[in-house]
PAROZA-22693 format. One record per residue: x, y, z of N, C-alpha, C in turn. Coordinates in steps of 0.2 Angstrom, whole numbers, plus 5000, padded with zeros to 4 digits. Last residue first. Layout:
N
   n.c1   n.c2   n.c3   ca.c1   ca.c2   ca.c3   c.c1   c.c2   c.c3
      X      Y      Z       X       Y       Z      X      Y      Z
...
***
This chain:
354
   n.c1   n.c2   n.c3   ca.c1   ca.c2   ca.c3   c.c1   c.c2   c.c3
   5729   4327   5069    5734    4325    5074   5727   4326   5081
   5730   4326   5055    5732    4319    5061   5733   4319   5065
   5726   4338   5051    5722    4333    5050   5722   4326   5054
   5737   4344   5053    5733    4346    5058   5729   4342   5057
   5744   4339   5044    5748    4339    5048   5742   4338   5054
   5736   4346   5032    5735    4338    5034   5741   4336   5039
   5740   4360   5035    5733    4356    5034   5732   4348   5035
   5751   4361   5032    5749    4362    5038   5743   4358   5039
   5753   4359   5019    5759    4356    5023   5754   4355   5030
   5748   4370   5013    5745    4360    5014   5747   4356   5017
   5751   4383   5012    5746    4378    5017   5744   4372   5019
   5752   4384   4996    5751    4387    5002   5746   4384   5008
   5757   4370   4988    5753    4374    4988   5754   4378   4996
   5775   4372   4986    5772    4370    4987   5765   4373   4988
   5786   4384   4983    5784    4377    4977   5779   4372   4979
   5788   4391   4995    5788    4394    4988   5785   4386   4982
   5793   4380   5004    5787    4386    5006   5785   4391   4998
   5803   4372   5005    5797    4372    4999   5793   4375   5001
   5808   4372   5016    5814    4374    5011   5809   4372   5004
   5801   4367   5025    5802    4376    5025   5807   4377   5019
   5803   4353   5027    5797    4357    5024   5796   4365   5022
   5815   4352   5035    5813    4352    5026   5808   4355   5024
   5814   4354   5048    5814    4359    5044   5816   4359   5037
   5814   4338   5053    5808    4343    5053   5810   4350   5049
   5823   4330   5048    5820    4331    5043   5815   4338   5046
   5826   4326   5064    5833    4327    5058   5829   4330   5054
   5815   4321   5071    5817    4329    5071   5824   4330   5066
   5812   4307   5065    5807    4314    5063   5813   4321   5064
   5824   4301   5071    5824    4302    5060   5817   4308   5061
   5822   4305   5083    5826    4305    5079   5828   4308   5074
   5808   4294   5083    5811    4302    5083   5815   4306   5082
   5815   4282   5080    5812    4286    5074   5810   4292   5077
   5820   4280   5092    5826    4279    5087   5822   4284   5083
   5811   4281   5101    5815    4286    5102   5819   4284   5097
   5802   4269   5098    5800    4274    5098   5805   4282   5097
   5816   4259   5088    5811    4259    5094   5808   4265   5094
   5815   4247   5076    5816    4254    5078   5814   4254   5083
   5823   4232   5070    5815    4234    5071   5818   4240   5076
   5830   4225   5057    5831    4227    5064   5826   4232   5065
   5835   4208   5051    5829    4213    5052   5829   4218   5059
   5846   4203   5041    5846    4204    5047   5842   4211   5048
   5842   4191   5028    5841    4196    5032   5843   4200   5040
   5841   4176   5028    5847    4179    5028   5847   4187   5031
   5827   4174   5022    5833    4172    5016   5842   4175   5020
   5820   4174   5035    5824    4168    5033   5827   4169   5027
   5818   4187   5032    5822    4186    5038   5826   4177   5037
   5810   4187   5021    5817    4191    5022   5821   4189   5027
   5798   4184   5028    5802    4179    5021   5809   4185   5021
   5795   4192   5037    5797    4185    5038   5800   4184   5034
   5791   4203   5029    5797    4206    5034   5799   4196   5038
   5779   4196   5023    5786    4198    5018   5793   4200   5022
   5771   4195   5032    5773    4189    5029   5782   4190   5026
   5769   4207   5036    5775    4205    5042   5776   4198   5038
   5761   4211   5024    5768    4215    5024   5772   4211   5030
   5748   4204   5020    5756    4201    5019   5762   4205   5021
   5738   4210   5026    5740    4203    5025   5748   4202   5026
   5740   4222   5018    5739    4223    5022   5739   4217   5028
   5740   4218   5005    5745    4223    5007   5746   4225   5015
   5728   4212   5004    5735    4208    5001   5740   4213   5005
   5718   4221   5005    5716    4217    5009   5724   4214   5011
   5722   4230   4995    5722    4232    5004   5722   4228   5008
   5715   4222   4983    5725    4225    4985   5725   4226   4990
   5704   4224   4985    5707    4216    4988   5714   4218   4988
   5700   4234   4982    5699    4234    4989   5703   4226   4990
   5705   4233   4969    5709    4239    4974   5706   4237   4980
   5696   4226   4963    5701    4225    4963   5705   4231   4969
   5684   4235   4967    5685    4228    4969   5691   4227   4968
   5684   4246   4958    5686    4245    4964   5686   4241   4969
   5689   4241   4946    5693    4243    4948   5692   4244   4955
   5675   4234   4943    5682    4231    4943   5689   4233   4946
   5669   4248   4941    5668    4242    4945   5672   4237   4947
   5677   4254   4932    5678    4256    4938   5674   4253   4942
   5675   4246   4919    5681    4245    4922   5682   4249   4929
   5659   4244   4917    5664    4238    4918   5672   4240   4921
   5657   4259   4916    5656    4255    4922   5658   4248   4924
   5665   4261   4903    5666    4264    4909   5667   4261   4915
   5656   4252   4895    5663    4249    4898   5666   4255   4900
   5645   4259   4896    5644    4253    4897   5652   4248   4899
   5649   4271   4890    5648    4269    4896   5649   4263   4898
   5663   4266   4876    5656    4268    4879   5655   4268   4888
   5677   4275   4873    5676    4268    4876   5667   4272   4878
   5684   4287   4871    5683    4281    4865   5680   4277   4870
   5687   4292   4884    5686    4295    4879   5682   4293   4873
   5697   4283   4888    5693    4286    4891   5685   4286   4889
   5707   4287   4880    5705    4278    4881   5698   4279   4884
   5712   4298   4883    5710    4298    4876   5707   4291   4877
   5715   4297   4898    5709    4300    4896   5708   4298   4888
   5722   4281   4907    5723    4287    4899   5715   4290   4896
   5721   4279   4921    5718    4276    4917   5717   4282   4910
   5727   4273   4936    5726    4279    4930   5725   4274   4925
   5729   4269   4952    5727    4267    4946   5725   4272   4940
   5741   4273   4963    5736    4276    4959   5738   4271   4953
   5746   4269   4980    5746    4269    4974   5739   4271   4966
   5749   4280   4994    5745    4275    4989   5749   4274   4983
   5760   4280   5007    5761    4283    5003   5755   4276   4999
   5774   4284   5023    5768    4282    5018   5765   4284   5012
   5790   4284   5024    5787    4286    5020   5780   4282   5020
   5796   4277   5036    5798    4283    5032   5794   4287   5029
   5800   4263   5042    5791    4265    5040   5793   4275   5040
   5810   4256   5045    5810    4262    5048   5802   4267   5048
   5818   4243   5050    5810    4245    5050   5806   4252   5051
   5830   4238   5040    5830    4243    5045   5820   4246   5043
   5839   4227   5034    5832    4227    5033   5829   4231   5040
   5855   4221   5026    5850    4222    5033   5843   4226   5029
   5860   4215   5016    5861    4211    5020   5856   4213   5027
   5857   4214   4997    5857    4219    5004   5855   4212   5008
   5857   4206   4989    5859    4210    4987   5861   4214   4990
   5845   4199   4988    5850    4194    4985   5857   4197   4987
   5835   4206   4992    5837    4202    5000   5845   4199   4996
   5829   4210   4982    5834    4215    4983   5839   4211   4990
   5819   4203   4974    5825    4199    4976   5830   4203   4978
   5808   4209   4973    5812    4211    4966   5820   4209   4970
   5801   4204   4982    5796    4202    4976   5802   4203   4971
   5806   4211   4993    5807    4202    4993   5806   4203   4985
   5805   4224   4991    5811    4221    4994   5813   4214   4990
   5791   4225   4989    5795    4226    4984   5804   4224   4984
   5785   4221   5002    5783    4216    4998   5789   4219   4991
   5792   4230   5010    5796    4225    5010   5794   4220   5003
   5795   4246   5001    5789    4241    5004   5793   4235   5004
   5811   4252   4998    5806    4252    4997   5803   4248   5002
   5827   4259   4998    5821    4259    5002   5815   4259   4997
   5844   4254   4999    5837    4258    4994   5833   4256   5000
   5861   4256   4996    5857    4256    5000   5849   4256   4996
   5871   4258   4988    5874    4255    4993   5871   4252   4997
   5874   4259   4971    5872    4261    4977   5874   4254   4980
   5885   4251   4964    5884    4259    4962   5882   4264   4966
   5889   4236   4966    5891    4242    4970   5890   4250   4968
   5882   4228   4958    5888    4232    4958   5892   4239   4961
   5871   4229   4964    5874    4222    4965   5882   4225   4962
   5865   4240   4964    5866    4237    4971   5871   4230   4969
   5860   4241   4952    5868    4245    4953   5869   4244   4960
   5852   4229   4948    5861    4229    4944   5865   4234   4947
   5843   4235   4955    5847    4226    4958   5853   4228   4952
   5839   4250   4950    5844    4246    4955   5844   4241   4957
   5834   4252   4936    5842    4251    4936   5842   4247   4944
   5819   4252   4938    5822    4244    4933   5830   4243   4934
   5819   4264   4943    5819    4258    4948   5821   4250   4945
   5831   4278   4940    5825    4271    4938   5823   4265   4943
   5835   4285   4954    5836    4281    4949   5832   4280   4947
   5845   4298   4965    5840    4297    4959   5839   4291   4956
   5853   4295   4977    5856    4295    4970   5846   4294   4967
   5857   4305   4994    5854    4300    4988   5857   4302   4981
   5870   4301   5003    5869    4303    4999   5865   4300   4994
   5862   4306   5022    5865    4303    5016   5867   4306   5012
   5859   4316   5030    5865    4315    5032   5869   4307   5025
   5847   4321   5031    5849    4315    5039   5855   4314   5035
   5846   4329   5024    5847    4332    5031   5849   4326   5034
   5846   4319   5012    5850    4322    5012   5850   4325   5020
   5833   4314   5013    5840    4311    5013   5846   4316   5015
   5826   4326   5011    5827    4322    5016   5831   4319   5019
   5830   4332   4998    5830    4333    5003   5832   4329   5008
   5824   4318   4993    5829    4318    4990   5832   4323   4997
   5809   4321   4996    5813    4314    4997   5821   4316   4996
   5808   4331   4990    5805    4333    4997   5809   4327   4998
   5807   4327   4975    5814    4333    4978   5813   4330   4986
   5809   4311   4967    5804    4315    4972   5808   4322   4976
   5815   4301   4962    5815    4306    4960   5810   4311   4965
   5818   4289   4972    5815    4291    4968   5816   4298   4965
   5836   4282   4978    5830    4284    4979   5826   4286   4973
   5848   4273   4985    5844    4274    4979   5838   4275   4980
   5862   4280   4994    5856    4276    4993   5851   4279   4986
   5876   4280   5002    5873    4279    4995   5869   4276   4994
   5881   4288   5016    5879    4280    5014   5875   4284   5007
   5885   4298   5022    5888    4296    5015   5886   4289   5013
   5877   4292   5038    5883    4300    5034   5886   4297   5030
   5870   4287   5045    5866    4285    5035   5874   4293   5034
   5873   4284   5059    5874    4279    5054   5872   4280   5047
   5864   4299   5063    5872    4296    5062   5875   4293   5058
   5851   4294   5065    5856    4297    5056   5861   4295   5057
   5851   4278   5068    5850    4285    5071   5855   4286   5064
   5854   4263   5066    5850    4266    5071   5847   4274   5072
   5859   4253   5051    5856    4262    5053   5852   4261   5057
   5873   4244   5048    5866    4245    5052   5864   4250   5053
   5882   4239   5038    5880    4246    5039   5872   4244   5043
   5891   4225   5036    5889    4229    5043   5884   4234   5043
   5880   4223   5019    5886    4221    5025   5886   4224   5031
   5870   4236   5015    5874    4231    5013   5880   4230   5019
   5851   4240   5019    5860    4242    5018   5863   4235   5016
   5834   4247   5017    5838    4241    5017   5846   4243   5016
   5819   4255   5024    5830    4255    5022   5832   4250   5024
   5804   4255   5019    5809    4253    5025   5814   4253   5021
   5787   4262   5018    5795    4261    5013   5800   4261   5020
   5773   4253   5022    5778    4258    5022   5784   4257   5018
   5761   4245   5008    5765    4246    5014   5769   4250   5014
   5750   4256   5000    5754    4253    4999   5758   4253   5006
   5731   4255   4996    5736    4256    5002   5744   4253   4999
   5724   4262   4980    5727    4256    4985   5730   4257   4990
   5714   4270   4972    5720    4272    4974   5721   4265   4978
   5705   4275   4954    5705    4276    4962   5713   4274   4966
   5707   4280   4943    5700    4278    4945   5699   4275   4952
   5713   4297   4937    5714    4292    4941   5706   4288   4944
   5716   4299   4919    5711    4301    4925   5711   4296   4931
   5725   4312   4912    5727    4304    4915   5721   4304   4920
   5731   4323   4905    5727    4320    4903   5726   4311   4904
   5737   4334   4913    5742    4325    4909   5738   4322   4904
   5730   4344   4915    5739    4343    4915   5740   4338   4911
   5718   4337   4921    5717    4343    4915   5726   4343   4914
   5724   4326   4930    5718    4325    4922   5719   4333   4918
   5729   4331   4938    5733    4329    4937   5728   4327   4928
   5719   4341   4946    5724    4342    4941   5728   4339   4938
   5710   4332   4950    5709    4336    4945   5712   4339   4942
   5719   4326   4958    5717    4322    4955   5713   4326   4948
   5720   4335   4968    5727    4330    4965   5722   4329   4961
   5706   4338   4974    5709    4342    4970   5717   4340   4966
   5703   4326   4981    5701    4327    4973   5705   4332   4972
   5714   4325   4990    5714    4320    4985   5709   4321   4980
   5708   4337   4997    5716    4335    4995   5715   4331   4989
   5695   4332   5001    5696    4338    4995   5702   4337   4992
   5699   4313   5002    5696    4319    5003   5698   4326   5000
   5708   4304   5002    5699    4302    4998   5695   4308   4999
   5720   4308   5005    5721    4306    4998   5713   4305   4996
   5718   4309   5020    5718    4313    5016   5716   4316   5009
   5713   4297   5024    5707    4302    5025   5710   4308   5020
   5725   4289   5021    5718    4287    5016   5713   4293   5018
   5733   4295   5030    5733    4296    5024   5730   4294   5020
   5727   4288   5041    5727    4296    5041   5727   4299   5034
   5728   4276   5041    5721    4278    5039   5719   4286   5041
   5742   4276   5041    5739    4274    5035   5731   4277   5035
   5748   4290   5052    5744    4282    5052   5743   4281   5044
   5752   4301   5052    5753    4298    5059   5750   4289   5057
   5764   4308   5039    5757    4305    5042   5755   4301   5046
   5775   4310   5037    5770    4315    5037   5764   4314   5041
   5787   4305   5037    5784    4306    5044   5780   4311   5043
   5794   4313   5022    5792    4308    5028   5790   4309   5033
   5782   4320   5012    5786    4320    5015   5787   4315   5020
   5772   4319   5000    5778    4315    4999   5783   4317   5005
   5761   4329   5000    5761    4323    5003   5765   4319   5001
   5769   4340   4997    5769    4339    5004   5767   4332   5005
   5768   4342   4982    5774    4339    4983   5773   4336   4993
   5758   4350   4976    5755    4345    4980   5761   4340   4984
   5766   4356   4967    5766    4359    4970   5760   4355   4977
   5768   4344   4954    5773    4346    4961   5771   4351   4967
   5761   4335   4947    5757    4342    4951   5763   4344   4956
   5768   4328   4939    5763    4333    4935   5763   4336   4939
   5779   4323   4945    5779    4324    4938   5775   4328   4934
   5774   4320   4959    5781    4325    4956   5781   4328   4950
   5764   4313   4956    5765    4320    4960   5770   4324   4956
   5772   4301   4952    5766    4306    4950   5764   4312   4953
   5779   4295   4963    5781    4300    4955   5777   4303   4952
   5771   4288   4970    5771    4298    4971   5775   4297   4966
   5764   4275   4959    5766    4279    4966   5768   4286   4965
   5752   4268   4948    5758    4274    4949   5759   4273   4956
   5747   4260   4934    5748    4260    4940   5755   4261   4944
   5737   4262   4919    5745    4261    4924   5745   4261   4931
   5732   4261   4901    5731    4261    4910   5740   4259   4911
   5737   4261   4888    5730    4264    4892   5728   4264   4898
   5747   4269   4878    5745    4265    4885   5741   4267   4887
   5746   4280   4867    5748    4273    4867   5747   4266   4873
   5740   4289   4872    5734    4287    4872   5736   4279   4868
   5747   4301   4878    5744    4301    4869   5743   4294   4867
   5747   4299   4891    5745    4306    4888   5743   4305   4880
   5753   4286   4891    5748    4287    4894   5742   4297   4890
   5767   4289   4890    5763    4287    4883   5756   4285   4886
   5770   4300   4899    5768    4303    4892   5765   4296   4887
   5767   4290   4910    5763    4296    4908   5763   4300   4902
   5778   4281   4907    5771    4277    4906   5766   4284   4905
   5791   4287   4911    5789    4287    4903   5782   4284   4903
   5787   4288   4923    5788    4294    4921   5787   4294   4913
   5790   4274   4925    5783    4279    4929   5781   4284   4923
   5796   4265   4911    5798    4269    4918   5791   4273   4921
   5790   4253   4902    5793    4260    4901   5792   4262   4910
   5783   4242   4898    5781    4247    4895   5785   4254   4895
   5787   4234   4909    5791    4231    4902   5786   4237   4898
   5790   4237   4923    5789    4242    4919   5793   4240   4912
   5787   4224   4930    5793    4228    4930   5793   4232   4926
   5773   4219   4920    5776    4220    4926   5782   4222   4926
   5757   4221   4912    5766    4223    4910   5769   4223   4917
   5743   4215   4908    5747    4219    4913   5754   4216   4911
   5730   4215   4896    5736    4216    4898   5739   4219   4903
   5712   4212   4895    5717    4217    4898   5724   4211   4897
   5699   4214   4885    5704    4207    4887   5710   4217   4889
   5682   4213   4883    5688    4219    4883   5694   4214   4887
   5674   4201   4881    5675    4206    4874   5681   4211   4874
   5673   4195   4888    5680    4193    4887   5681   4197   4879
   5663   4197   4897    5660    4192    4893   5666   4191   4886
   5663   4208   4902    5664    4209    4897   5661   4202   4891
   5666   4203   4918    5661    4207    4915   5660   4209   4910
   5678   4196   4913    5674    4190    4915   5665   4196   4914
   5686   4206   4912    5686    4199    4906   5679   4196   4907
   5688   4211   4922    5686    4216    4919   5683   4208   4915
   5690   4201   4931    5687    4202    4934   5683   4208   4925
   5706   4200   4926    5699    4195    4928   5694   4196   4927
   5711   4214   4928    5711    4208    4923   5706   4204   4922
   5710   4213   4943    5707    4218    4939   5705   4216   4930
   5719   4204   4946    5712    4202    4948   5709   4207   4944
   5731   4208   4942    5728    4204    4940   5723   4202   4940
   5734   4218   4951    5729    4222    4943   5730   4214   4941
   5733   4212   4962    5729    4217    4962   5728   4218   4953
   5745   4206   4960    5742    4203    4961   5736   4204   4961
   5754   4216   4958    5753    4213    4954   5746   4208   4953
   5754   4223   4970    5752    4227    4967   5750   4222   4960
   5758   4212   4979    5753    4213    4980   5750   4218   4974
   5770   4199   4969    5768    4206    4973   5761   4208   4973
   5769   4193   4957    5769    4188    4963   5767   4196   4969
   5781   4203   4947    5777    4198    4948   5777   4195   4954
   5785   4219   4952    5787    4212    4951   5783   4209   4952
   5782   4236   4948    5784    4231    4954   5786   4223   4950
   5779   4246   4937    5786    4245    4940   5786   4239   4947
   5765   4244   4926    5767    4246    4931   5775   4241   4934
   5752   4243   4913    5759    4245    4915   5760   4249   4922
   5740   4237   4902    5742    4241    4910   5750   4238   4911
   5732   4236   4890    5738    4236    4892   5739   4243   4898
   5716   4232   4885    5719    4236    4888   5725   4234   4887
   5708   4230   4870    5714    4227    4873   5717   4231   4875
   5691   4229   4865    5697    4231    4867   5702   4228   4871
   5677   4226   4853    5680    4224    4858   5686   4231   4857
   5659   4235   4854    5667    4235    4853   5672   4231   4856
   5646   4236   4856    5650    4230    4856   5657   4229   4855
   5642   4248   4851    5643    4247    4859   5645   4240   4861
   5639   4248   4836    5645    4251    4841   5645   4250   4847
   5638   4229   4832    5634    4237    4837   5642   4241   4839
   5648   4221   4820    5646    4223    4828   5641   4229   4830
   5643   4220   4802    5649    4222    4809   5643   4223   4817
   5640   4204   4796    5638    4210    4799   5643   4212   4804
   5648   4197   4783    5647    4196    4789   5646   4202   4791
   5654   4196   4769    5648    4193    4771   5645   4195   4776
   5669   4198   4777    5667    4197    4769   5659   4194   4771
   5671   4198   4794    5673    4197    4789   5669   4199   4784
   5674   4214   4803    5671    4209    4803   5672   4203   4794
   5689   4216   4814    5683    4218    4809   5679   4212   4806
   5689   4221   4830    5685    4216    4827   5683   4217   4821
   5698   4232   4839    5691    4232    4835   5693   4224   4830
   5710   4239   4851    5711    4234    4846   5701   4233   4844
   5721   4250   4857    5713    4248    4854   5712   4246   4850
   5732   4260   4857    5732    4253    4855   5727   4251   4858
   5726   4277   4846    5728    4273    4852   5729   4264   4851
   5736   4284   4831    5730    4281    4836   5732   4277   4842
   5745   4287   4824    5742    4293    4829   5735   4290   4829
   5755   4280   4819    5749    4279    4815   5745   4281   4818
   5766   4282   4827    5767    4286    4820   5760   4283   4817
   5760   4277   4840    5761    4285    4840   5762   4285   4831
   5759   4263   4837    5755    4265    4838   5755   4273   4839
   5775   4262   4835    5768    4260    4828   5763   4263   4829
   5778   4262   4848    5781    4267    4842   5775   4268   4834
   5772   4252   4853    5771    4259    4855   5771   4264   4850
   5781   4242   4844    5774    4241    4846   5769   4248   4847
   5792   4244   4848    5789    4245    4843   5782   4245   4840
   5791   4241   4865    5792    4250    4862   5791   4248   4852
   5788   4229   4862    5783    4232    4866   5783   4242   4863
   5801   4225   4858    5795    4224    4855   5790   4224   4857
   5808   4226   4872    5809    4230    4864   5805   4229   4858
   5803   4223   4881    5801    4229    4880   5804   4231   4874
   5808   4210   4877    5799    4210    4878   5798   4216   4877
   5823   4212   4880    5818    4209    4873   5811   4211   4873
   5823   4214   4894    5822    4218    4889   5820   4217   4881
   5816   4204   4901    5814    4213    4901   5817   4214   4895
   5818   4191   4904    5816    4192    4898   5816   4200   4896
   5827   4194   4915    5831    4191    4909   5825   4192   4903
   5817   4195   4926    5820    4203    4921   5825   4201   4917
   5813   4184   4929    5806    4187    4925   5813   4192   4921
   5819   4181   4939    5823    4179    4933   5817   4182   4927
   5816   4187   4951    5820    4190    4947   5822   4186   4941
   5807   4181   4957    5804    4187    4952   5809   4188   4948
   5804   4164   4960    5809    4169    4961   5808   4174   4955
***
């Protein structure tokens, strides 16, 4: 059970942020070196050790976890355990949005992100964050691996100073509710309180189908679903189950809303400091790791919409004409960012699916 890992969260992040904090008032990165003893010859500079610390918002046992564990490994093992990585689960280093500034100044060294990062650095790329934007998963990996996704990705380095080493499938984002509320057709979502991300074109969304979202951290909702603050959230089932939200919502609506990757980043000033030699140990490792996340992600999503069903869930699967529906309630959001987004992109990979 994932959820009892968040009884340690906060102590661990409180001596994780001193940690951090040490490492920004002594305005270097956490990068750890071997000195050598009294007598003893120091290392070749290209023998440097290092100790990653990667940070990301899912729950242990999860695809996404499971992925930067293998990265872990894999790094350790091609290094001959001279660069030892850290992975932080449930965001014990700090929220998306806080991992990019301590990402920026070179306190955290890697992370792994969803479209809050869009939002945060390149909003005007904000289109690949709409719903029902993309006909297929291997619609939205032609877009994200091609000029789209280079040009995201060269702005988000010169802006943030974050260089992404590549990206993962993550399964769709499905709406979970509490007690009766089943959602077949907007209708059923008018004044439902749901916990959403920060993302405007999202928030929007919600909004024309007739909720009310609520912005949040993601470490706040099992405490404000379970207190009734929301009512409602939507994530990946494997996030559903992994962060025990089944404890806490009663239905499990197959809405497949939102596709979307996740990005492995990796702190340019980290970057920067590290020889070649461990450049190519960590984007070897990272591609490897990221193609066996696709493998996990793509394996396990009807595992995870099972394991929900038996804790109790009542899973209700759409029909063609239900999620019609939800596309034409949204179709005129994309006009209300004609000014904020890039000119054309909307359309562009609209046309790319179709």
């Amino acid at each position: 059970m994932f959820r009892g890992e968040k009884t340690l969260r906060s102590g661990r992040f409180a001596v994780v942020l001193l940690l951090v904090l040490g490492v920004l008032l002594s305005g270097c990165a956490i990068t750890q070196e071997t000195a050598p003893e009294e007598g003893e010859e120091a290392l070749p500079a290209e023998k440097k050790e290092h100790v990653i610390h990667v940070n990301h918002e899912m729950g242990a046992g999860t695809p996404v976890a499971a992925t930067l564990e293998r990265f872990a490994e894999m790094v350790e093992a091609k290094s001959n355990g001279r660069i030892q990585v850290e992975v932080y689960h449930t965001g014990e280093l700090g929220s998306e949005r806080q991992m990019y500034e301590l990402m920026e100044s070179g306190a955290v060294q890697m992370g792994l992100s969803g479209s809050a990062l869009i939002a945060a650095v390149a909003p005007e790329y904000g289109a690949l964050d709409m719903p029902y934007l993309f006909a297929s998963q291997e619609h939205l990996r032609s877009v994200v691996s091609g000029p789209v996704g280079q040009e995201l990705t060269e702005k988000i380095l010169d802006r943030k100073g974050i260089r992404v080493l590549g990206f993962m499938d993550r399964a769709p984002r499905h709406l979970t509710t509490k007690g009766a509320r089943v959602v077949r057709q907007p209708a059923d979502l008018k004044g439902l309180k749901i916990r959403i991300r920060e993302i405007p074109v999202q928030v929007e969304a919600w909004r024309a189908l007739g909720a009310s979202p609520v912005p949040m951290a993601f470490g706040e909702l099992y405490t404000a679903l379970q207190m009734g603050t929301v009512d409602a959230q939507e994530n990946p089932v494997e996030v559903t189950y992994g962060n025990s939200f089944q404890e806490v919502q009663d239905n499990l609506m197959l809405t497949g809303h939102v596709r979307e990757v996740q990005w492995l980043l990796i702190s340019e000033l980290f970057w920067k400091e590290i020889d070649e030699e461990d450049r190519n140990i960590i984007t070897s490792a990272a591609r490897d790791a990221l193609t066996y996340g696709d493998q996990l992600t793509e394996e396990q999503e009807r595992d995870y919409i099972n394991k929900l069903a038996e804790a109790g869930m009542n899973v209700v699967e759409l029909g063609h004409d239900e999620i019609s529906a939800f596309q034409e309630a949204v179709k005129d959001v994309p006009s209300k960012f004609a000014d904020k987004w890039l000119p054309g992109l909307y359309e562009r990979i609209v046309e790319s699916g179709s």
